[in-house]
C-alpha positions in Angstrom: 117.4 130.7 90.7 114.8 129.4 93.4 112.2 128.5 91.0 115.4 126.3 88.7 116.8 125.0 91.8 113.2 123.6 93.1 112.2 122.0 89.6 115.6 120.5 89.6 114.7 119.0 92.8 111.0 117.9 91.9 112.1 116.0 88.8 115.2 113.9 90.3 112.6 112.9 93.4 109.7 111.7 90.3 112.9 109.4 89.1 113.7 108.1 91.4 110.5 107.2 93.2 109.5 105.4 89.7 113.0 103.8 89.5 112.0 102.4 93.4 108.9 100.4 92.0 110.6 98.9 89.0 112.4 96.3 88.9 116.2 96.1 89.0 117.3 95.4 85.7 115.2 97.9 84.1 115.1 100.5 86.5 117.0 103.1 84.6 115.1 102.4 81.2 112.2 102.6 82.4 112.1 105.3 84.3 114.0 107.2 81.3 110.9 106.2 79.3 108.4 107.1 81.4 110.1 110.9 82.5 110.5 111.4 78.6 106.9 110.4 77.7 105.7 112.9 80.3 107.3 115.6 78.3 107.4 113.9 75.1 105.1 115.5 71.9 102.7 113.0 70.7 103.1 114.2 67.2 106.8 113.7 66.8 107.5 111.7 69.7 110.6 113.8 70.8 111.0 115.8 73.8 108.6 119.1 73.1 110.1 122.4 71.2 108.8 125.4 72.0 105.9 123.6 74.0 102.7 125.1 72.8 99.0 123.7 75.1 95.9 123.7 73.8 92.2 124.7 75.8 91.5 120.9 76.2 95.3 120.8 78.3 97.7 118.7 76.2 100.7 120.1 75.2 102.5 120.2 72.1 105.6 121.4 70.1 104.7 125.0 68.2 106.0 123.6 64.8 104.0 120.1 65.3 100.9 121.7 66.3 100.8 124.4 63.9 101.6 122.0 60.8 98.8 119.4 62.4 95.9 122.5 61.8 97.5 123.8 58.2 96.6 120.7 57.0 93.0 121.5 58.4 92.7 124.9 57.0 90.2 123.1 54.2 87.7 121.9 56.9 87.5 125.1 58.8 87.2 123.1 62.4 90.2 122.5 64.5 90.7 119.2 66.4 93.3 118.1 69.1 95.1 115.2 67.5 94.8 113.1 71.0 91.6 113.9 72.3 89.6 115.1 69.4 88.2 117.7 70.9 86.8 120.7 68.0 87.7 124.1 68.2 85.2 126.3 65.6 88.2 128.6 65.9 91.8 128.2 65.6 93.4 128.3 68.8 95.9 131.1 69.2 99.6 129.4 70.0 100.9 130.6 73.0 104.5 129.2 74.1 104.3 127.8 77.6 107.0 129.0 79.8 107.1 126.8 82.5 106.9 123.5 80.6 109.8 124.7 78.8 111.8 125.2 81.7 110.9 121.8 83.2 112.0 120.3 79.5 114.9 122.2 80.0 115.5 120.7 82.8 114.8 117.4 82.0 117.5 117.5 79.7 119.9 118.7 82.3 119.3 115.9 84.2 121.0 113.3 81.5 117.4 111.7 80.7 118.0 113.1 77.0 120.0 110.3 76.0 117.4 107.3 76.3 116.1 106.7 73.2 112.6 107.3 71.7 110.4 104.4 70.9 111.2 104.3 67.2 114.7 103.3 68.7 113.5 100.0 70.2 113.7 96.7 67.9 110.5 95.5 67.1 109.3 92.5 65.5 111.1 93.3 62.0 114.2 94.5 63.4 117.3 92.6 64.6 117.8 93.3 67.9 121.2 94.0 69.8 122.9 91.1 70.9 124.7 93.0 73.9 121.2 95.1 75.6 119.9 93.7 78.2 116.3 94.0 78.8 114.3 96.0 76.5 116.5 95.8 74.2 117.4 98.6 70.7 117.7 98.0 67.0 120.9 96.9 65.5 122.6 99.1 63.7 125.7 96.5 62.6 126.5 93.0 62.6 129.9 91.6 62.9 131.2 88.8 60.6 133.9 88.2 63.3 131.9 88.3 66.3 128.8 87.3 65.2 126.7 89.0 67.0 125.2 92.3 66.0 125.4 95.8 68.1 123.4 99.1 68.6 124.9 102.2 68.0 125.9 102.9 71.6 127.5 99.2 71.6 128.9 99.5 68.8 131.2 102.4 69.5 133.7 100.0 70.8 134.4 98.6 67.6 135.3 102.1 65.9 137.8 103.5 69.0 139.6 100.3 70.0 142.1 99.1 67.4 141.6 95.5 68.4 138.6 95.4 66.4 140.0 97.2 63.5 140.1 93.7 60.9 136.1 93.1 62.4 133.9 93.4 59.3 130.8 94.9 60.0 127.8 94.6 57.5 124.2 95.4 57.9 122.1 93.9 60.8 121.4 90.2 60.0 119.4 87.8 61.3 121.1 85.3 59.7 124.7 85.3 61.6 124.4 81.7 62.8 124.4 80.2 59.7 128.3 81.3 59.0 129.2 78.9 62.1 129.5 75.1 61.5 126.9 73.3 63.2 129.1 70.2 64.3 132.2 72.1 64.9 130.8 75.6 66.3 133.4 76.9 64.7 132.9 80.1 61.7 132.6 78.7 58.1 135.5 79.8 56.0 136.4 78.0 52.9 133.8 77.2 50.1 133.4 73.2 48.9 133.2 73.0 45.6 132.0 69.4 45.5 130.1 69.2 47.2 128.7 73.4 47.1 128.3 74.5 50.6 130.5 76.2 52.9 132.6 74.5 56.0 134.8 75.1 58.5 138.8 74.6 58.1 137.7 71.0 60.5 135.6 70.0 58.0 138.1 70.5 55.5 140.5 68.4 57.3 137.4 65.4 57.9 134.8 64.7 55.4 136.0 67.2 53.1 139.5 66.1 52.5 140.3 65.2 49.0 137.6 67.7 47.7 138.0 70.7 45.3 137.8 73.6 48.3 138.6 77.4 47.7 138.6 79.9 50.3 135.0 81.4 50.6 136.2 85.1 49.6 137.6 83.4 46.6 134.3 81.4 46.0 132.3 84.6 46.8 134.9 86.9 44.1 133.8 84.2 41.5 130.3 84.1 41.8 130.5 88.0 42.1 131.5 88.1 38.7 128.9 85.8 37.2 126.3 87.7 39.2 127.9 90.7 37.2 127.7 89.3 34.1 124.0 88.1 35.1 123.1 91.6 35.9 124.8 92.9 32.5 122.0 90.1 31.0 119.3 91.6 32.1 119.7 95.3 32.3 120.5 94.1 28.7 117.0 92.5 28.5 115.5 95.4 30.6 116.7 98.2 27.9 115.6 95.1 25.5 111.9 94.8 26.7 111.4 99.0 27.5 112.1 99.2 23.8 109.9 97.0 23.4 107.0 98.6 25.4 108.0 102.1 23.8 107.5 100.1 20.3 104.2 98.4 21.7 103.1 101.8 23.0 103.8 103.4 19.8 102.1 100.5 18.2 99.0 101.6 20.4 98.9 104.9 19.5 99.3 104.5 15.9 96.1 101.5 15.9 94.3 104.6 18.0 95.1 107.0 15.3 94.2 104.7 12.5 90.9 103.8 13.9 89.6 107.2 15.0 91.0 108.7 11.5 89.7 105.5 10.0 86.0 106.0 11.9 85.6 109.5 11.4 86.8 109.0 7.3 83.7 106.2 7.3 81.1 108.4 9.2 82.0 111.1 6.4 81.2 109.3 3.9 78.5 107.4 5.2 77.4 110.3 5.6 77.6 112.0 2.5 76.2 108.8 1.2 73.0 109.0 3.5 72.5 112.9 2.1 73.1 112.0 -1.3 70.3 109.4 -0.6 67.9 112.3 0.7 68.7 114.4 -1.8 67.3 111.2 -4.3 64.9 110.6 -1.9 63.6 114.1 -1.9 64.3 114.9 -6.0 61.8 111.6 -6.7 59.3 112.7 -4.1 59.0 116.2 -5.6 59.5 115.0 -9.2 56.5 112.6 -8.9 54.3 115.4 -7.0 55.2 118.2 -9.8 54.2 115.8 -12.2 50.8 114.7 -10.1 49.8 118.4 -10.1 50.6 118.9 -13.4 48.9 115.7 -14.7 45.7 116.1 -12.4 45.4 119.9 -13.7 45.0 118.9 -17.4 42.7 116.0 -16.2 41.0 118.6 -14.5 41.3 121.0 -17.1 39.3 118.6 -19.4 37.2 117.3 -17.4 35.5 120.9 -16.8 35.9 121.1 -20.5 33.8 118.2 -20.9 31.4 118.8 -18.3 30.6 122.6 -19.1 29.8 120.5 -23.4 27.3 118.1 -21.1 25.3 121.3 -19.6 25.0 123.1 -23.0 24.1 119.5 -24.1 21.7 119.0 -21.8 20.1 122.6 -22.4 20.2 122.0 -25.8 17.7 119.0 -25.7 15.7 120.3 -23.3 15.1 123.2 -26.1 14.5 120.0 -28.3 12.2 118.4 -26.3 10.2 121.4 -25.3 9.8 121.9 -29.3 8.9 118.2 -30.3 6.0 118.9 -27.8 4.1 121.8 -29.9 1.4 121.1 -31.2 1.0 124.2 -33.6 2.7 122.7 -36.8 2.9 126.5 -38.0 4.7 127.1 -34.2 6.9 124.4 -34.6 8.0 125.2 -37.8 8.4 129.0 -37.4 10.8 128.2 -33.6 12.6 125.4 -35.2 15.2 127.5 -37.8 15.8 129.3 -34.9 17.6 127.0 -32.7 21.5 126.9 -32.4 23.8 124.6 -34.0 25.6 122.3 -31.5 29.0 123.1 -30.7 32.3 121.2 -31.8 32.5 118.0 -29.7 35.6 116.7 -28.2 36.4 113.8 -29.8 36.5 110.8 -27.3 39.8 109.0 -29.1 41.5 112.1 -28.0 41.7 111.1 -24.3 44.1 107.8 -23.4 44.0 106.9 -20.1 46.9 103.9 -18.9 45.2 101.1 -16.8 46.5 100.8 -14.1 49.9 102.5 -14.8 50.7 105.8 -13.7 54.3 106.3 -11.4 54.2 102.5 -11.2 57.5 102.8 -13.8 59.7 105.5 -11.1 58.7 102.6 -8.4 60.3 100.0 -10.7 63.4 102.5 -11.6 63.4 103.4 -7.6 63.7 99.7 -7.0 66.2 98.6 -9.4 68.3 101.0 -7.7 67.6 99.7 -4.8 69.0 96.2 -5.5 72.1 97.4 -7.0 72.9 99.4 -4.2 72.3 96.5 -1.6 74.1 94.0 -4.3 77.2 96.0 -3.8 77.4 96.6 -0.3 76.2 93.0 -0.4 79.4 92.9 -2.5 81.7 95.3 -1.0 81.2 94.5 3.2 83.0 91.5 2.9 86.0 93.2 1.2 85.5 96.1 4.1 84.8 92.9 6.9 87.7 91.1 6.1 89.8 94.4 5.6 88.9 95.2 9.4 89.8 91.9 11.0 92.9 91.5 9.4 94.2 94.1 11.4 96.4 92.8 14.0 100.2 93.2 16.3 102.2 90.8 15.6 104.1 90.6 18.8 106.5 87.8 17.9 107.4 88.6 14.2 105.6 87.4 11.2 104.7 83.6 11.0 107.0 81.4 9.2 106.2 81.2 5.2 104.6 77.6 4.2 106.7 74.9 3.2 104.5 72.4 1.8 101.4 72.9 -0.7 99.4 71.1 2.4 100.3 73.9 4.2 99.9 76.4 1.4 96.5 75.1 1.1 95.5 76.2 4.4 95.6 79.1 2.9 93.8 79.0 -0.4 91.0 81.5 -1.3 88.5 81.0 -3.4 88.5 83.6 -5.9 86.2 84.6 -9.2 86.8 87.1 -11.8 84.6 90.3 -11.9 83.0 90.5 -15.5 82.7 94.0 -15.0 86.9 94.3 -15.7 86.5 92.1 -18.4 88.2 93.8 -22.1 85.7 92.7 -24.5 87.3 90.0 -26.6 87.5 88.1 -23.5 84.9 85.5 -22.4 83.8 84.1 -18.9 82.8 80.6 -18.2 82.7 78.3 -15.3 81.0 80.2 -12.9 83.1 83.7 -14.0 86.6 81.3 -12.9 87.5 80.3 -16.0 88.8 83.3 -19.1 89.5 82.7 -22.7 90.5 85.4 -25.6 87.9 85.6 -28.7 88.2 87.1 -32.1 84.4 88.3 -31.7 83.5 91.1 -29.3 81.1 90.2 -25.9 77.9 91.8 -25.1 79.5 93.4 -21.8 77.8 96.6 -21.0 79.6 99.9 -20.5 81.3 99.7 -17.1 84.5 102.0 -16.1 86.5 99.1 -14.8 86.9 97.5 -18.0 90.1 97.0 -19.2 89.3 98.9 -23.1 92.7 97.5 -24.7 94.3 95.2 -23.0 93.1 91.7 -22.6 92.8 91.6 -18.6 90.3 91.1 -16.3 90.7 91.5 -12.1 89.2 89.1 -9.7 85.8 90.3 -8.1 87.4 89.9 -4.2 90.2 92.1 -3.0 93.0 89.9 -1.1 94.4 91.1 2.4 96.4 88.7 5.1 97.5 85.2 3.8 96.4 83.9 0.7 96.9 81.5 -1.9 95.5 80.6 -5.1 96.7 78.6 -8.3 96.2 79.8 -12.0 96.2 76.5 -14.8 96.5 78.0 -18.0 97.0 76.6 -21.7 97.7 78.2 -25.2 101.1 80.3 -26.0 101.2 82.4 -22.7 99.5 83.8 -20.1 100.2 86.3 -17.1 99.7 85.9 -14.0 99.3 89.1 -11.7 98.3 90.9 -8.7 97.4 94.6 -9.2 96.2 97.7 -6.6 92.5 98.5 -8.2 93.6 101.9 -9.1 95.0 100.5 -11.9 94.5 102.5 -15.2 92.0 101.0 -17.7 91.5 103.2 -20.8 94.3 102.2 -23.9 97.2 100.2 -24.3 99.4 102.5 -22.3 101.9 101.2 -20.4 100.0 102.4 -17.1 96.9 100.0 -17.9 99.6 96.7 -18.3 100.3 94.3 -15.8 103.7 94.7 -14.7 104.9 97.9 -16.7 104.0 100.2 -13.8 104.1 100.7 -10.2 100.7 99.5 -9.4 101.0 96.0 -10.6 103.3 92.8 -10.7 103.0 89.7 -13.0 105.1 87.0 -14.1 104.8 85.9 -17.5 104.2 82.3 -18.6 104.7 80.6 -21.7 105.7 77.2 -23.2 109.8 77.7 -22.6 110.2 80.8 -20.3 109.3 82.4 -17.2 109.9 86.7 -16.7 108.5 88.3 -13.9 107.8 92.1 -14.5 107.3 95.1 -12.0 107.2 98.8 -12.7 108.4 98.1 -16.8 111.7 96.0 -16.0 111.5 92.4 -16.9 113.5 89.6 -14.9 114.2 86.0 -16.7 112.6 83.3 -14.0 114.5 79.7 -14.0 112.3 77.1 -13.1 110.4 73.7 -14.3 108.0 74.1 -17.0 104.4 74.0 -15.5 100.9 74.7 -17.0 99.8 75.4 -13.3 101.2 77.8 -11.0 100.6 79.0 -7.7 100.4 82.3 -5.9 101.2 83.1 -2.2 101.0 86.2 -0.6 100.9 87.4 2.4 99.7 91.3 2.6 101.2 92.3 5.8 104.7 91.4 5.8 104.8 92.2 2.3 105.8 88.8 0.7 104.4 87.4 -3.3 106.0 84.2 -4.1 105.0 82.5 -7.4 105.4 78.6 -7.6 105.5 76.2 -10.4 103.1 73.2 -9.8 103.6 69.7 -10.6 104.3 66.5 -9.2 106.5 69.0 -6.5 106.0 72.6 -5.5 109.0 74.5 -7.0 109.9 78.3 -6.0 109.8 80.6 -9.5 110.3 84.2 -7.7 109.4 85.6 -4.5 109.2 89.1 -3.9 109.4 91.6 -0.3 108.1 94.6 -0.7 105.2 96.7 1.2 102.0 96.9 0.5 99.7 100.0 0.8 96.5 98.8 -0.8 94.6 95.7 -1.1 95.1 94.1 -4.2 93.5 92.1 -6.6 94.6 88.7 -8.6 94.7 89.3 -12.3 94.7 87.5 -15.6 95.8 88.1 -19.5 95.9 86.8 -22.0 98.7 87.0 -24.6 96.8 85.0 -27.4 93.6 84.4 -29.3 92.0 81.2 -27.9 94.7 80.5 -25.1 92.6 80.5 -21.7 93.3 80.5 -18.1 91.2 79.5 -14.9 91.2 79.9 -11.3 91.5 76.7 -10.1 89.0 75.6 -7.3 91.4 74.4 -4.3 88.7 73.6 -1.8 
C-alpha cells in the first residue's frame, strides 16, 4: 500500500510540474500528451498492455512486441523497432511489474481519457469547430449549426432534446457554402431560374417572380434522376462486363485457334520435311546402288578386256620370237604348234553415253523441284491472306456496300484454275475467259477436274470481302461459289453446283433467274442482265448476287456461315455459250 500510495504521489507531482511550464490554454493537453507518451507503446501508440522491455531498455506491450519478431522469424536476427538494435537471439519476454503498476496508475489518475495522436485533426481532416487549442477530428457536422463537433462535443447534441430536429451528416468542410453570402443567413429554397440555392431574403429580393422550390424538394428531384442515372450505368456496367467476358472469351478462343492452328502447321510441315528426306535419301541411295552396280560391270569388263590384251600381248611375243628363226626347218616344225587366239570381244558390244549418266534423275529431281516451289508459290498467298484476315470485330460487322463504286473497292481479281477444267471446256484470255466445245481438250489427268459436269473453280480461294462480276452469253450459265471439297468424279448430284451442301449458284439464262443451294431451287425476280455481280463477305457470312446494268439491282442475298474458304465457280449449260471473269481493275 506504501509502494501504490508513493507512485500515486510521484506521477500527480510530474503533472503538474509539466502543466507549470506550459502555457495556460494548453496546459491540461499537453501535459496529458506528454504523461501518456511516457507510457505509451510505440507500436500501437496506446497506453502499454502487459508491458514487456527489451535488453536495449524500451518498453513495449507483450502482444505488440511479440507480433513485431513473428514477422522476423524468416531473418533469424531480432531488432528493436525504435532503436534497431540486433539480438542474434530472441529475447525472452518478461512482463515488467512495476511499469505496470505505474500504467495502472496513470489510468487512475484520469489521464486515460486524452486522446492518442491518431485522434488529433490533421491536414485531411476537418477539425472541431468547438476545441480550443490543439484541436481533434470531427466526427459530425451540423446542417443547423453549421459548425462541426468531435465526439466529446458532440455528446450534447444526442442528450439534450433541443437539438433533437439538428441534422447531423458527415464532417464537411464545406458548411459555409449553405449560408448566403449577402444575407448570412442559411440557404433554403432552390432557384430554378436561375439554378442555385438562396436564402428565404433572396427569395423575397432578386428572386421574386422566379420558379423557387424548397431545397429538400429540389434535392428529392434530382435524387430521383441521379437514381435513374445510376440505373443507366450499372445498366451499361453489366453492359460492358459482358462485354469483356465476350472479349475475354474472344481471347481465348484466337489463343486456342492459333496454338491448335501452329502446332497442326508444324505437323505437317513436318511430315512434309520427312517425306522430303525420305525422297531425299531414296534418290541418294538409288543413284549409289545403281553407281556400284554400273561401275562393277564396267569393271567386270574391263578386267575381261585387259586379261584378252595380256594373252594378246604374249601371243605376239611367241610370234615375234618365231618370225626371228632362222632355221626354215625350225620355223616350220614350232609354227603348227602355236595356239589359236581366243574369241574376241567384239568392240560394238560396249555403248558408252557421252556425257550422260544420272544427268536424267537431276532433271526429274528438278522438275519436282519447280512444281513444288510453283505451288507453295501458289498456295502461300491463299494461306497469307487466310492469316491476316483474321480479325475482332469490336463494333459489329461493317455496313454492306451500297453503290458498285463502293462494291468496287472491293473487287478481286480472279482466274480460273485449268486444272478443274471438265474437258469439253476451253480457257482463253489469260485462263479468265471459259467456253463449252464439242471436241475434247488436251488437259492432262489432274484429280480436281470436274469429269462430267461442265465446271471449272477459280485458281484463288476467297476469304474477307470480295467482289467480282461474271458477263456471260449463250442460253445459260451458272454462277457459283463452292468449298474445294467439292466432289468431281460423275454427274452426281454431289459434284453440281447448287444440288449439295458444299456449293451455291444462281442460275442465269435469257428469261429467268433460280438460285439453288443444297438441291432446292428458288425463282429470282430481277432485270434481265448478261452481267452479274458477286459480293461476299466470308466472315459475317453474307453472298449477294446483283444484276448489272445501267443500275446495280439486288437478285438474292444470302446469310449463312461459312466454315471453309471458298472458291468462285463457272458452268456452263450449253455448247458454245461462254462466260468470263470480268477484269474490274
Amino acid at each position: 500500500m506504501l509502494f501504490r500510495s508513493e507512485v500515486k504521489r510521484l506521477i500527480s507531482k510530474e503533472v503538474k510540474l509539466r502543466q507549470s511550464l506550459l502555457p495556460r490554454g494548453e496546459m491540461a493537453q499537453k501535459g496529458v500528451q506528454l504523461d501518456r507518451e511516457a507510457f505509451s507503446c510505440s507500436i500501437c501508440l496506446d497506453l502499454l498492455k502487459d508491458p514487456v522491455t527489451i535488453h536495449c531498455g524500451h518498453s513495449y506491450c507483450m502482444n505488440c512486441i511479440k507480433s513485431h519478431w513473428d514477422t522476423e522469424d524468416e531473418k533469424t536476427i531480432y531488432s528493436c523497432p525504435q532503436c534497431r538494435q540486433d539480438f542474434t537471439q530472441r529475447p525472452v519476454l518478461v512482463k515488467n511489474t512495476m511499469l505496470a503498476v505505474l500504467v495502472e496508475e496513470l489510468k487512475k489518475t484520469g489521464l486515460q481519457a486524452a486522446p492518442a495522436d491518431h485522434c488529433y485533426s490533421g491536414s485531411e481532416d476537418v477539425p472541431c469547430d468547438v476545441c480550443t487549442g490543439r484541436k481533434l477530428k470531427s466526427c459530425k457536422s451540423c446542417l443547423v449549426c453549421l459548425i462541426s463537433f468531435c465526439e466529446k462535443h458532440l455528446q450534447s447534441h444526442y442528450d439534450s432534446p433541443a437539438y433533437a430536429k439538428h441534422k447531423l451528416v458527415e464532417p464537411s468542410k464545406k458548411l459555409q457554402e449553405n449560408v448566403c453570402s449577402r444575407h448570412n443567413e442559411e440557404m433554403k429554397v432552390f432557384c430554378r431560374t436561375d439554378q442555385q440555392s438562396i436564402c428565404l431574403l433572396c427569395l423575397m429580393d432578386e428572386h421574386k417572380g422566379h420558379d423557387t422550390v424548397s431545397a429538400a424538394a429540389e434535392r428529392t428531384e434530382r435524387q430521383r434522376e441521379l437514381g435513374v442515372s445510376r440505373q443507366n450505368i450499372q445498366q451499361r456496367i453489366q453492359d460492358r462486363e459482358k462485354d469483356v467476358k465476350l472479349l475475354q472469351q474472344e481471347v481465348e478462343a484466337i489463343n486456342g485457334s492459333a496454338d491448335k492452328t501452329v502446332g497442326n502447321s508444324e505437323k505437317m510441315f513436318t511430315e512434309l520435311i520427312r517425306l522430303m528426306e525420305k525422297r531425299r535419301s531414296d534418290v541418294k541411295q538409288q543413284v549409289r546402288s545403281q553407281q556400284q552396280t554400273e561401275v562393277s560391270r564396267v569393271r567386270e569388263l574391263q578386267e575381261k578386256l585387259e586379261q584378252e590384251i595380256t594373252e594378246l600381248k604374249r601371243k605376239d611375243a611367241e610370234l615375234e620370237k618365231l618370225s626371228h628363226t632362222e632355221d626354215h626347218n625350225q620355223f616350220l616344225h614350232d609354227y603348227p604348234s602355236l595356239s589359236p587366239l581366243s574369241e574376241s570381244t567384239p568392240s560394238s558390244s560396249i555403248k558408252i553415253r557421252p556425257l550422260r549418266f544420272f544427268e536424267d534423275v537431276t532433271a526429274a529431281v528438278s522438275e519436282v523441284r519447280d512444281k513444288l516451289q510453283d505451288v507453295l508459290r501458289e498456295k502461300w498467298t491463299n494461306i497469307s491472306q487466310t492469316v491476316t484476315e483474321v480479325d475482332v470485330l469490336l463494333s459489329g460487322p461493317e455496313p454492306e456496300p451500297k453503290t458498285r463504286a463502293e462494291f468496287l473497292k472491293y473487287s478481286c481479281d480472279i482466274t480460273l484454275d485449268p486444272n478443274t477444267a471438265q474437258t469439253r471446256l476451253l480457257l482463253s484470255d489469260e485462263n479468265r475467259k471459259v467456253t463449252a466445245m464439242i471436241e475434247q481438250q488436251s488437259y492432262s489427268s489432274h484429280p480436281d477436274r470436274f469429269t462430267r459436269w461442265c465446271q471449272v473453280l477459280s485458281k484463288e480461294s476467297l476469304m474477307g470481302r470480295c467482289y467480282w462480276e461474271v458477263k456471260w452469253g449463250g442460253k445459260g450459265v451458272s454462277v457459283a461459289v463452292t468449298y474445294k471439297n467439292i466432289s468431281r468424279a460423275g454427274r452426281s448430284d454431289e459434284c453440281r453446283f447448287g444440288r449439295n451442301d458444299k456449293s451455291c449458284a444462281l442460275d442465269c439464262d435469257s428469261n429467268s433467274y433460280n438460285f439453288w443451294y443444297n438441291n432446292v431451287s428458288t425463282p429470282v425476280s430481277g432485270p434481265q442482265s448478261s452481267r452479274v455481280g458477286v459480293y461476299l463477305d466470308h466472315r459475317a457470312g453474307i453472298l449477294s448476287f446483283y444484276s448489272i446494268s445501267e443500275t446495280m439491282t439486288l437478285l438474292h442475298r444470302v446469310q449463312t456461315t461459312f466454315t471453309q474458304p471458298l472458291y468462285a465457280g463457272l458452268r456452263i449449260h450449253h455448247f458454245e455459250d461462254s462466260a468470263e471473269l470480268c477484269k474490274l481493275k
